[in-house]
N, C-alpha and C positions, 0 to 999 in steps of 0.2 A: 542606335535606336532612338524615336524620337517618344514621349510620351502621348498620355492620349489631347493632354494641351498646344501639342506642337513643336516643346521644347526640347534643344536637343538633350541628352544625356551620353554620361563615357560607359553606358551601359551597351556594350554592341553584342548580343545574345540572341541568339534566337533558339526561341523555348520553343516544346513541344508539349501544349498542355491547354486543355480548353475548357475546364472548370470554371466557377465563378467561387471565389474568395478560398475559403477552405472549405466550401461546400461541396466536397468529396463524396461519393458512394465507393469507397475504398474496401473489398472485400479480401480474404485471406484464404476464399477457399472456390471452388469451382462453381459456377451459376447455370443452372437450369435453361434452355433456348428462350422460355417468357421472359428470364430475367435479366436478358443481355441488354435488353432497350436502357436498363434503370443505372448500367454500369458507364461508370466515365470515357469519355472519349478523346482521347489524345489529338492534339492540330494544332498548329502554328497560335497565337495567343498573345496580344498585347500588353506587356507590364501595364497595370495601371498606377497613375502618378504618384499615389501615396504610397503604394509599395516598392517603386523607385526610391522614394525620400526614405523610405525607411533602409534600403540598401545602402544607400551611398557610403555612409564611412563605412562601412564591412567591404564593399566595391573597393574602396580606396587602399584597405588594406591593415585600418583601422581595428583592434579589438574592441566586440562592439555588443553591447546587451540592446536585441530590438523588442519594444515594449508596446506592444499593439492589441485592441480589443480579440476576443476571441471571433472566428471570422472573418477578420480581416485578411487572412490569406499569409499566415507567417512562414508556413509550410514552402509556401511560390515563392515569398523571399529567399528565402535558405536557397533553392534549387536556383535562384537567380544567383546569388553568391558563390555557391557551387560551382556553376556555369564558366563564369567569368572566371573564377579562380585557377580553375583548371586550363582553359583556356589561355591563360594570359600569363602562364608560367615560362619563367627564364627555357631558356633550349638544353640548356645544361641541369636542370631539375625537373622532375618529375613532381606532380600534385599527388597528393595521398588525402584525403577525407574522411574523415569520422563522424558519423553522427547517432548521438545518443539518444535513446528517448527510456525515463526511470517506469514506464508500465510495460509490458508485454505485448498484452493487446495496442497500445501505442507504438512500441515497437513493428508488429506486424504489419499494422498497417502502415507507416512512415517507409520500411521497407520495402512496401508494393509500390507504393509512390513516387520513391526512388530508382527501382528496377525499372518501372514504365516508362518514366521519364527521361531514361538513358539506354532504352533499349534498342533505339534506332544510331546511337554514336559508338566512339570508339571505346569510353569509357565503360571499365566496369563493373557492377555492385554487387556486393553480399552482403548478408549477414547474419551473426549468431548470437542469439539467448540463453539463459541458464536452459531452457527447454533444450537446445539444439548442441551445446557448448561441447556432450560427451560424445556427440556425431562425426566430428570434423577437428583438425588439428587449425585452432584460433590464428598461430603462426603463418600458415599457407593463407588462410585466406586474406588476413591480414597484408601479406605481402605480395596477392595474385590479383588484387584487384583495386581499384582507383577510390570508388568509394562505400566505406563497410559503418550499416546501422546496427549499432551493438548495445545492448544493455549495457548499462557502466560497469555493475560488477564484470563481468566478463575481461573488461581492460584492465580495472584495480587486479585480478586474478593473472594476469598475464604479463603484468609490470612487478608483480610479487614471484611468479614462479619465475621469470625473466624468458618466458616464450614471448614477450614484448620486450625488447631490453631498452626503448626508451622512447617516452610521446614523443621526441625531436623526430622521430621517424616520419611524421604526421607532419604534414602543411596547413592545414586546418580542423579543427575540431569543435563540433557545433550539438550546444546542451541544449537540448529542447526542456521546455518546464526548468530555466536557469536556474528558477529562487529555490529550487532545491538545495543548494550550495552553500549549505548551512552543516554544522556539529559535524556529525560522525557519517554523513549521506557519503555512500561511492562517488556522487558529482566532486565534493570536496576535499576527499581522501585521492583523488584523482589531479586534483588545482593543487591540492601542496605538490605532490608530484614534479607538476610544473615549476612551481614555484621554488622549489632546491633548484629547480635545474636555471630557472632564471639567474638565480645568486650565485652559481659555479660559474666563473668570468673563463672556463674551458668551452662551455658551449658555446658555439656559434650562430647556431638558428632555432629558433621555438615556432611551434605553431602559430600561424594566426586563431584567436577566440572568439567566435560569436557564441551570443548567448538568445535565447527566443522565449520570450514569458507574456503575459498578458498581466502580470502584476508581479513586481520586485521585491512586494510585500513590506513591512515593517515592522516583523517582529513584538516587540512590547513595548514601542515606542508611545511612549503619551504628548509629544510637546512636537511643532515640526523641526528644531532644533536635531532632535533624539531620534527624529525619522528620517532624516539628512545623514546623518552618521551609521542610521541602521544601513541606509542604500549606498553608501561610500564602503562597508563593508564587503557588502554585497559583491561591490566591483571590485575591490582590491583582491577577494578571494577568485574572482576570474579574473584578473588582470586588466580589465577596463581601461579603456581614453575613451568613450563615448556611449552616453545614451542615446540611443533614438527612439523618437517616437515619432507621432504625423503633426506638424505644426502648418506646412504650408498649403498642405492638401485635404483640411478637415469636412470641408463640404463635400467634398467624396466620396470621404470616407463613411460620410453621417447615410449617403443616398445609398452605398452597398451592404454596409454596416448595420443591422439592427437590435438597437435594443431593446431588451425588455421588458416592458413597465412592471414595475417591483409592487405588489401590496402583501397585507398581514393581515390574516386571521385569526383573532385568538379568540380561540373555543372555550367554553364551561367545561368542569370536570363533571362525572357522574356524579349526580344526586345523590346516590346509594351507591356505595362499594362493599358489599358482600363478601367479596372473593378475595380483599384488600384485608377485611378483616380476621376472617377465618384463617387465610397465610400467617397474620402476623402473629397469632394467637401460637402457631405450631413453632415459629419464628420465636416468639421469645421461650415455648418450651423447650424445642433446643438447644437455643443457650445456655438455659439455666442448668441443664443435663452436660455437656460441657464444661460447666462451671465448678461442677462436683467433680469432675477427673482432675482439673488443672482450675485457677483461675485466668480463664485466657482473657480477660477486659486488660488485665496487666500487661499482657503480650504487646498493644500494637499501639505506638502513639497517637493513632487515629482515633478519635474519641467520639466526634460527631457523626450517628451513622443509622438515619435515620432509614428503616427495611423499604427497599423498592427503589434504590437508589445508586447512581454510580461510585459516591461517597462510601457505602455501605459494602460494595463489591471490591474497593479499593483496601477497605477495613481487613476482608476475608485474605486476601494478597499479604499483606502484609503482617497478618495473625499465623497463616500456612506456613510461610518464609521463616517466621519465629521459631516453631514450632519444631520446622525440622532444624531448627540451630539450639534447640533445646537441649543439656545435657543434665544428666542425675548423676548421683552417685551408685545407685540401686541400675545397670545396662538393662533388666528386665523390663522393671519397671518403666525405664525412660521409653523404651520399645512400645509398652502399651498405652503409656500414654498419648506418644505419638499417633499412634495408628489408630486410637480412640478419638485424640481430634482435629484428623485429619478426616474422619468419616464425619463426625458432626458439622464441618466446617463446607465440606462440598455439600451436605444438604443446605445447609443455607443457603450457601452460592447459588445452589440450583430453587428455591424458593424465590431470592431475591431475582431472581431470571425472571421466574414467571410473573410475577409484580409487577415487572418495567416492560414483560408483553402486554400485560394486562394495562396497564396504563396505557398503551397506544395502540392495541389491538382489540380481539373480542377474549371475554371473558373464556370460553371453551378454546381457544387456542393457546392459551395459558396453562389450562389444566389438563388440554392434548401432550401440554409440553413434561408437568411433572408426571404426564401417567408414563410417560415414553422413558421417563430416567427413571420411574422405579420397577419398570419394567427388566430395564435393563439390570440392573443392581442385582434382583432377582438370580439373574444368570451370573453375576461375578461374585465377587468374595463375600456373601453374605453371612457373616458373623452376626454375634448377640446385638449389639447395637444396632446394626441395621435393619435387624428383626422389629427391635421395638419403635427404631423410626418411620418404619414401613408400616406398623401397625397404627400407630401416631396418625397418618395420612388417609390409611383407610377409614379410621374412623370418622374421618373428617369430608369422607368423601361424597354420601348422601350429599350432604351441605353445601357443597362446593358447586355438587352437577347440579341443583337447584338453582344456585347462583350464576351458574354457566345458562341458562335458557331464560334467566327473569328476565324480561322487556326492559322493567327499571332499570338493570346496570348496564343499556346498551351503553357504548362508547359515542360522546357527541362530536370525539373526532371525526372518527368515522361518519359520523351521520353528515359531517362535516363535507369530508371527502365526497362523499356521493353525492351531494347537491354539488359540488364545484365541477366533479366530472360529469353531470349529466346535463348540466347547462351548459359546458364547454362543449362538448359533442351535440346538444342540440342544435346550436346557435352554428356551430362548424363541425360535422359528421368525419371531414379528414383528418380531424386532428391529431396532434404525432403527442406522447407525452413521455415526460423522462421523473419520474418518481424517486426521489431518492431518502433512503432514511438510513438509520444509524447503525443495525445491526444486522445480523444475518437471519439471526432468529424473527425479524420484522420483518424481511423480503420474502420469509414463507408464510409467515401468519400473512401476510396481505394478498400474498397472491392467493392462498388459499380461500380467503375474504373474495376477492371479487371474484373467482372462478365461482363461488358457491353462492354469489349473491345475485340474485336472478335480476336485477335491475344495472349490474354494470358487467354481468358473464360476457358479455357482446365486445366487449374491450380484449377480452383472448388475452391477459398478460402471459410476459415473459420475466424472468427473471436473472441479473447477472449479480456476481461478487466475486468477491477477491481469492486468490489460490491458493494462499496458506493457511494453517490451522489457525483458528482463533479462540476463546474458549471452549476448549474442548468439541468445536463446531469447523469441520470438515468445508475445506472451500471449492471449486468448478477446478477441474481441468481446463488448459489451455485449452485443447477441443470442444471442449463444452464451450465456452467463452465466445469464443470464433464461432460457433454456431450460433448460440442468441443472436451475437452481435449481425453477422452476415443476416440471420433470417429479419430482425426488426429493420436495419438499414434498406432490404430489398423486399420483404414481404408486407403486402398492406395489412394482411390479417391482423395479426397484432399490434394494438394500436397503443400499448404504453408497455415502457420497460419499468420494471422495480430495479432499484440499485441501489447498493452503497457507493460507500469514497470511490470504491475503485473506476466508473464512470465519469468522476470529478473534472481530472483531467487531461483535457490530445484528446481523447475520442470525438472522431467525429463520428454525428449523429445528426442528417443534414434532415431538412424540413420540420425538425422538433419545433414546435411553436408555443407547449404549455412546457412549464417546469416546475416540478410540486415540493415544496420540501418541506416533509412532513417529521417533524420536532429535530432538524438538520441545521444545523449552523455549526459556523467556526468562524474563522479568523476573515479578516478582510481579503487576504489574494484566494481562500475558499469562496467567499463572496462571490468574489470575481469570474472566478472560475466556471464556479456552478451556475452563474447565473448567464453564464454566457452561451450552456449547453442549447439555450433556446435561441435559435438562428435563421427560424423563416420569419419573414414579416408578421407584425402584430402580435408578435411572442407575447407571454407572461409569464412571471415568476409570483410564484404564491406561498407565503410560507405559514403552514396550520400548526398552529402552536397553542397548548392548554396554560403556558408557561409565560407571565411577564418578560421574567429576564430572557428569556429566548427573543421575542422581538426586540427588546432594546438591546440588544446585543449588535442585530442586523441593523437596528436605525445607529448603533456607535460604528460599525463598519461602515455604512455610506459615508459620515462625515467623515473617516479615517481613510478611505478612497479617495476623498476630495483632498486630506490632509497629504497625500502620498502622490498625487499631483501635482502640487504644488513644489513639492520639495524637488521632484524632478524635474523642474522647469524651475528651478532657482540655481540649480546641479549646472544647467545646459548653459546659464548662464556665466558660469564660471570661465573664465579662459584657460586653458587647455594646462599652460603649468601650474597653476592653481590646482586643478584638478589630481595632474599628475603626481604631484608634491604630495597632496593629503592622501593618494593611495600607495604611493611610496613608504609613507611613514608608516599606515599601518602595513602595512606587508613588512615591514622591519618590525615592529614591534612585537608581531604575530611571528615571526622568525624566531625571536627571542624568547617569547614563550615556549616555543615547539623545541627550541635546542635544549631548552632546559628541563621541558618535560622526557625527551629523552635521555639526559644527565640519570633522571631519577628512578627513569622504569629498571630494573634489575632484570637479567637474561633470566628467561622462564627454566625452572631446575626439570631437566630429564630424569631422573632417577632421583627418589623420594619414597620413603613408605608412608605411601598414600591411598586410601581404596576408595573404592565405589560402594554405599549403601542404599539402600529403598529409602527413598523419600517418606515413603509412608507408615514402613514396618521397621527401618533399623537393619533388615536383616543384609547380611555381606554380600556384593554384588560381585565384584574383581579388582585388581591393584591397576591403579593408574596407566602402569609403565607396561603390562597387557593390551590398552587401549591403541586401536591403529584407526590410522586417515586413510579414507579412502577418496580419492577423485577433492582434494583440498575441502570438503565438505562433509561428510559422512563418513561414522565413528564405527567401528568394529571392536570386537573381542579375541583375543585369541584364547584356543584351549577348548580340550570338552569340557573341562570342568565348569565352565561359565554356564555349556547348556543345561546342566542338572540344574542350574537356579534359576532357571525359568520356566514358563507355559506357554505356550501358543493354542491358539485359537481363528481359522479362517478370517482373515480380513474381510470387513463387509464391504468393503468397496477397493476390489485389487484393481491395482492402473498400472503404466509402466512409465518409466521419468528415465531420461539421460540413460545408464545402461544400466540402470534397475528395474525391478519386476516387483512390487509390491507381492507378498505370497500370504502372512500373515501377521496376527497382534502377538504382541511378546508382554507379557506381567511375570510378576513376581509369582513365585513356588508356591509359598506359603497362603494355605487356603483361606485365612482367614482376612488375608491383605490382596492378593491380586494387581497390585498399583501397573498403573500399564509405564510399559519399561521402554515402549516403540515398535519396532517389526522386522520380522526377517523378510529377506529377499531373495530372487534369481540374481545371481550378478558373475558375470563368464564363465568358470567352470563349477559354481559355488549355487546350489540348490536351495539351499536355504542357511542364509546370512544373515548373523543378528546385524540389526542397527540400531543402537541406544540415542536417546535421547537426553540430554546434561539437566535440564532442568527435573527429569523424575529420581533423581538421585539426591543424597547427599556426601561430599567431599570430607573425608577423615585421615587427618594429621596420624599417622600412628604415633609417631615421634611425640608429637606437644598435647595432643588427644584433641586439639582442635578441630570444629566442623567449618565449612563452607561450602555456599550454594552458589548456583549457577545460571543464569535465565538460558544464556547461548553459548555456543563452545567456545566462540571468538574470548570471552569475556573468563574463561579458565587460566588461574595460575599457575600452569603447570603443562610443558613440552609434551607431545605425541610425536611418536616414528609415524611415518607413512605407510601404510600397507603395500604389503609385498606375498605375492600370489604362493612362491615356495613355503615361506614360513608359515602361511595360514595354512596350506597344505598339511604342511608337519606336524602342525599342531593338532589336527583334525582326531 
């Protein structure tokens, strides 16, 4: 193949793919006959040169991190690497190919990209996600076709139950979103994997690694010293000999490539906060109510925590946690204490909610939000205290709805926003926009905002977020997800999506040309990321912030962008043992760690008298060594006696997942507590199946009378059997 310069290249491929960069219209689901024009079209397609350069040591055969703007087309790399690899294997080997992507919706789509792309050869693709994973035996597919895009977990899960019995299986394995590759992420728990098996001088062949990011990130690196070594980790934990990036081809890449001019708005706060006040007013009454059961300020090292703040939300975490590790002498008593401020503490929680809508949304969508959770309350365990705090509210409620319609406490974010969108759509009526803010509870208050606000209704949002629960706040189905995303990608109607992280990053979202981030920041390769979702010519990135340190946060990642450039091109400079040497050592020294933290972990005891109690009331849930796994992920009970200590209640939103059936909510017996305990389900012969949740518990030593909590099951000191269909039968 020669490039689009002339030059030859040892790339000899011929692709089948007519896109321009990663400007995909990649859909997951079936298109309407209007919508077939808007969908991509497969045809013969020229590498162009800077995505050549960026192949070449992965072509060679090189482990390779390729490190290129978002748009540039990393996606075409990989399928070029693919190509070749598979093509150009020994006669006596076969190619096998993995490729990962850490979102779903990333998944899916990378998946469609990959099927299309090889639907005209011999080669051929699957793949399976925690969605798909209970459908299909991972083993077959794994073994039935050339190249499989999987969520990582899926593999870490398959190399643990040994339906994978080892990555050497694999000839290439290719991590999309690489800098993932960090702590306890499946990418990493995946690279140690490798990385035993590198150090066993029995194996004989490892995969080749590419890696595909648009920033390698730098961690808490402050000096570029410190950000050289974060990025030498980086590789040492995927096994690296080379970065690449585009050094010879950057005029190219500037002409297909565009970026987006970055500015900052920072807004006034309300004049008058009304609604800020009246909260805090109820806010420190119920502390001090609180205060008289227990001294809970003693509880939480967290001192500084001022109401309407993440600080403050962080305080209630880590006061709950206490609480239920709380023991008396008086079991009654401890019991009521518990459950006394365990109810005082989630009303704050939910106060402090409504504060930080109020801060970046409208005042009545705030106090839509508390009448909806005392609403709710209403209908659960409501006890004495909850009487009097509901009462507490209502009195306060006059005051509040007055403050919810005063003109004076409109939001000048807001007011904010609406001048930036109605000039952006004045000036250019196509415009595509990707909205991104922090929370869940922000992507309904705003979408509810524009739909009701007769001056930007014309914009039709939509809204997407992430799949799993989040404070107490319910996330989209993969269905759902794939729909926004299919209808915004191919529908002109709506002309902006609201979104959290989970759009951050892989998604393509091709002609986006505004990008709003409204009080949204993070780290530098977030920077990056987000800033890159905007990908037609003459994009903007705008970030409205009532908050100093929020903009200088974004102006310390652009220098920390340039600082992380540098270090990478100081890196490429190194010659190659140089290079190899420093990642040799750390992977020894990081060996040496991990041997010995496995010296120290102790085999988790199967049998213990241990039980399961309410989190919130104390009262007895089941003994440990009752608890079964089901499908390596979800917890069951055996025995009827379990179901006497519970209540069910219709799930408000029954779905179905892998081969469960949401059916309904599961809480506690006792009337005066209710704590939700999770859900039963359909699951094969089994109608209605509890499923517990580890963090609505607390864990009791019978033996030493110690307690212990739990946020996820993974993080339990203590063995479970696996479920088995006969003996939950028996039990029955």
């Amino acid at each position: 193949m020669e490039d689009q310069n002339g030059n030859s290249s040892a790339l000899d491929i011929n692709v089948q793919y007519s896109e321009e960069a990663e400007v995909h219209n990649f859909s997951a689901s079936q298109c309407s006959p209007s919508e077939v024009s808007q969908q991509p079209t497969y045809g013969p397609k020229k590498a162009r040169s800077y995505q050549i350069e960026l192949a070449r040591p992965a072509v060679s055969g090189k482990n390779t991190i390729i490190c290129a703007p978002t748009g540039s087309g990393k996606t075409f790399v990989a399928l070029l690497i693919c190509d070749n690899h598979l093509q150009n294997m020994p006669k006596e080997q076969k190619g096998k190919i993995v490729f990962l992507a850490t979102k779903v919706p990333v998944y899916e789509q990378q998946k469609k990209v990959f099927t299309q792309h090889f639907e005209r050869t011999r080669y051929k693709v699957a793949g399976i996600s925690g969605e798909t994973a209970g459908d299909v035996s991972s083993a077959s597919v794994i073994e039935g076709n050339d190249i499989i895009v999987l969520t990582p977990q899926i593999l870490v899960n398959g190399l643990k139950d040994g339906t994978v019995p080892s990555l050497a299986i694999f000839t290439l394995i290719i991590f999309d979103e690489c800098h993932n590759t960090t702590g306890n992420h499946p990418y990493n728990v995946l690279m140690t994997s490798y990385l035993n098996l590198k150090f066993d001088s029995t194996v004989k062949q490892l995969p080749q690694i590419v890696g595909l990011t648009a920033s390698v990130g730098m961690g808490s690196a402050k000096t570029l010293e410190e950000t050289i070594e974060y990025i030498c980790t980086l590789c040492a934990c995927l096994d690296i000999q080379v970065i690449s990036t585009i050094r010879e081809n950057t005029q190219e890449l500037e002409e297909i490539v565009y970026r987006p001019q970055k500015s900052f708005r920072l807004v006034g706060k309300r004049p008058k906060n009304h609604f800020m006040a009246i909260i805090s007013v109820l806010m420190s009454e119920t502390e001090a109510l609180a205060s008289k059961i227990y001294p809970i300020d003693a509880l939480s090292h967290i001192k500084s925590k001022r109401f309407g703040t993440q600080c403050y939300e962080q305080w209630i975490v880590d006061t709950q946690k206490k609480c239920r590790m709380l023991q008396l002498p008086d079991k009654e008593e401890e019991r009521r204490i518990c459950r006394a401020l365990f109810i005082y503490t989630e009303h704050l929680r939910k106060y402090n909610d409504a504060l930080i809508i109020n801060e970046d949304a409208r005042t009545q969508d705030a106090l839509a939000y508390l009448t909806e959770f005392f609403n709710d309350i209403r209908s659960g365990g409501f006890d004495e205290i909850d009487k009097q705090l509901t009462a507490n509210f209502e009195a306060k409620q006059p005051e509040l709805r007055e403050a919810s319609v005063d003109e004076l406490n409109e939001n000048p974010k807001l007011e904010e926003l609406t001048f930036i969108l109605n000039e952006e759509y004045r000036l250019k009526p196509e415009t595509r926009t990707l909205l991104f803010v922090t929370t869940r509870a922000l992507v309904s208050a705003l979408k509810k905002w524009i739909d009701e606000n007769p001056t930007l209704s014309y914009l039709k949002p939509d809204a997407l977020m992430g799949r799993n629960k989040r404070n107490q706040q319910t996330g989209m189905t993969l269905s759902n997800q794939k729909d926004v995303l299919d209808s915004f990608k191919t529908n002109g109607d709506s002309k902006i999506l609201i979104t959290t992280a989970v759009a951050d990053e892989g998604i393509d979202i091709a002609q986006c040309n505004l990008v709003l981030l409204y009080e949204y920041s993070g780290n530098v390769t977030k920077m990056i990321q987000v800033r890159g979702r905007g990908r037609a010519k003459d994009s903007k990135c705008i970030l409205v912030t009532s908050k100093s340190e929020v903009a200088e946060n974004e102006r310390n990642n652009i220098y920390k962008e340039e600082m992380m450039n540098k270090a990478i091109k100081q890196l490429q400079e190194w010659d190659e043992e140089k290079f190899a040497r420093k990642i040799n050592d750390l992977q020894n020294k990081e060996k040496t760690l991990r041997d010995s933290r496995k010296r120290e972990i102790k085999q988790k005891p199967l049998e213990g008298n241990r039980q399961l109690l309410c989190g919130k009331c104390r009262a007895y849930a089941c003994n440990t060594e009752d608890i079964r796994v089901i499908e390596k992920s979800h917890h069951t009970v055996l025995g009827a006696l379990f179901r006497e200590r519970f209540l069910t209640k219709p799930h408000k939103k029954p779905s179905r997942y892998d081969h469960f059936e949401k059916k309904c909510k599961m809480s506690c017996r006792d009337s005066k507590c209710q704590h939700d305990w999770g859900i039963t389900v359909r699951y094969k012969a089994f109608d209605d199946l509890p499923v517990i949740k580890i963090e609505s518990f607390v864990v009791k030593d019978i033996t030493t009378g110690k307690l212990a909590v739990f946020r996820k099951w993974r993080e339990v000191d203590f063995a479970m059997r696996e479920f088995d269909i006969n003996e939950m039968s028996s039990t029955e």
